[in-house]
C-alpha positions, 0 to 999 in steps of 0.5 A: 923349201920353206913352208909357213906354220901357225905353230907356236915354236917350241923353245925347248927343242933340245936341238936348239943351241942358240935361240936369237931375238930380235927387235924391227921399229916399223912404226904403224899397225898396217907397215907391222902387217905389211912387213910380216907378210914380206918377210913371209914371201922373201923366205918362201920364194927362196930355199930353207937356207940350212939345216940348222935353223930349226924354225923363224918366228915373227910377233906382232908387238901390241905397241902397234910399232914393233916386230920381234923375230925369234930364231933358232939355231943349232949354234952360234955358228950357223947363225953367223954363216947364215949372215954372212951368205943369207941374209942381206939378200933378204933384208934387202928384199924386205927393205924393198917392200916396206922401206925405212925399217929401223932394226933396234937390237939383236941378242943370242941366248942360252936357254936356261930353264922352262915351265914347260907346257902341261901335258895334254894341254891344248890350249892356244898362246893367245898372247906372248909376253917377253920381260928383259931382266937386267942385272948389274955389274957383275951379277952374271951368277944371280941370274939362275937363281932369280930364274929359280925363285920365279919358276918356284913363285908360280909353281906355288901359286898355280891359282893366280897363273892358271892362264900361264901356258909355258915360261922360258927363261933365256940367259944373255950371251953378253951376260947383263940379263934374262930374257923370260919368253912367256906364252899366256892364254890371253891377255886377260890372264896375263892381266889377271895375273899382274893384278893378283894380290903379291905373296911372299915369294913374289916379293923375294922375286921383286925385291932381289938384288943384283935386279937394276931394271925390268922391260916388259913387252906384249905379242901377237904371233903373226908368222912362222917359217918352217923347213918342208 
């Protein structure tokens, strides 16, 4: 069976070995509704494909344009089985429902490091931010150090981040960047933040080398499939 969740996933599952995003340009608020519910009855009509798929998550993208999907997978693997028996049934049942959907990039991962959730925190993701970090040429071994200077940046300034639920920091398989999966309690503490006065170790973080690029982008979960 495949059941639908409210949850928010927890990328530190330590079952997980190979956590996958990817992007869907669907081009309007209402076809982003419309492709998530889609998404949510071609799953549902059909058996949870294996065991190793942990759980699927569906984001809304405040463009008003995207979905993001975040999958997680026992290991690269099952993923690649899983596309070669499950998955064009399904893409194309979604295809059918809402058709024009531009795919725009799908990437594996290693998850690297977290701030993980306080404990006995209750408070819910308001809001999703993912920062693609990219790196130059041959900057594959700076990437868990900048990792470290930002876990080390918020834990020293808990004021400016009290709105900051959990960060995750992904490494790239095809080792150009970092991926940064953050769940904040709303958008205005994620504003907030982005508006505090800059320290020194935000400007170590900022000003690292290696750093070609930062791409930010805003979510709203809007789905997550479960096995039950």
């Amino acid at each position: 069976m495949t059941r639908r969740t409210e949850q928010h996933p927890d990328p530190t599952d330590s079952r997980i070995g190979a956590p996958v995003f990817s992007t869907w340009r669907v081009g309007t608020p209402e076809r982003q509704r419309q492709a998530a519910e889609a998404i949510g009855r071609t799953w549902e009509r059909r058996p949870w494909p294996t065991a190793d798929l942990l759980g699927y998550h569906v984001y809304a993208g405040q463009d008003g344009s995207t979905l993001m999907h975040y999958s997680q997978w026992s290991s690269e693997q099952a993923f690649e089985a899983f596309v070669k028996v499950h998955r064009q049934e399904r893409v194309d049942e979604i295809d059918t429902a809402v058709p024009g959907i531009e795919r725009v990039g799908l990437r594996r991962y290693r998850r690297y490091r977290s701030r993980e959730r306080a404990a006995g925190e209750t408070r819910v993701p308001g809001h999703v931010v993912t920062v693609r970090i990219d790196f130059e040429a041959g900057g594959e071994g700076r990437r868990e150090e900048w990792a470290d200077l930002v876990l080390k940046a918020v834990e020293d300034d808990p004021e400016g981040h009290a709105g900051l639920l959990s960060a995750h920091f992904h490494l790239s398989a095809d080792g150009g960047h970092v991926l940064n999966y953050a769940e904040w309690e709303s958008a205005e503490a994620y504003d907030r933040a982005l508006a505090a006065p800059s320290t020194d170790a935000w400007e170590r973080v900022r000003t690292y080398p290696g750093v070609a690029g930062f791409t930010g982008s805003r979510y709203t979960h809007v789905l997550g499939l479960l096995p039950g």
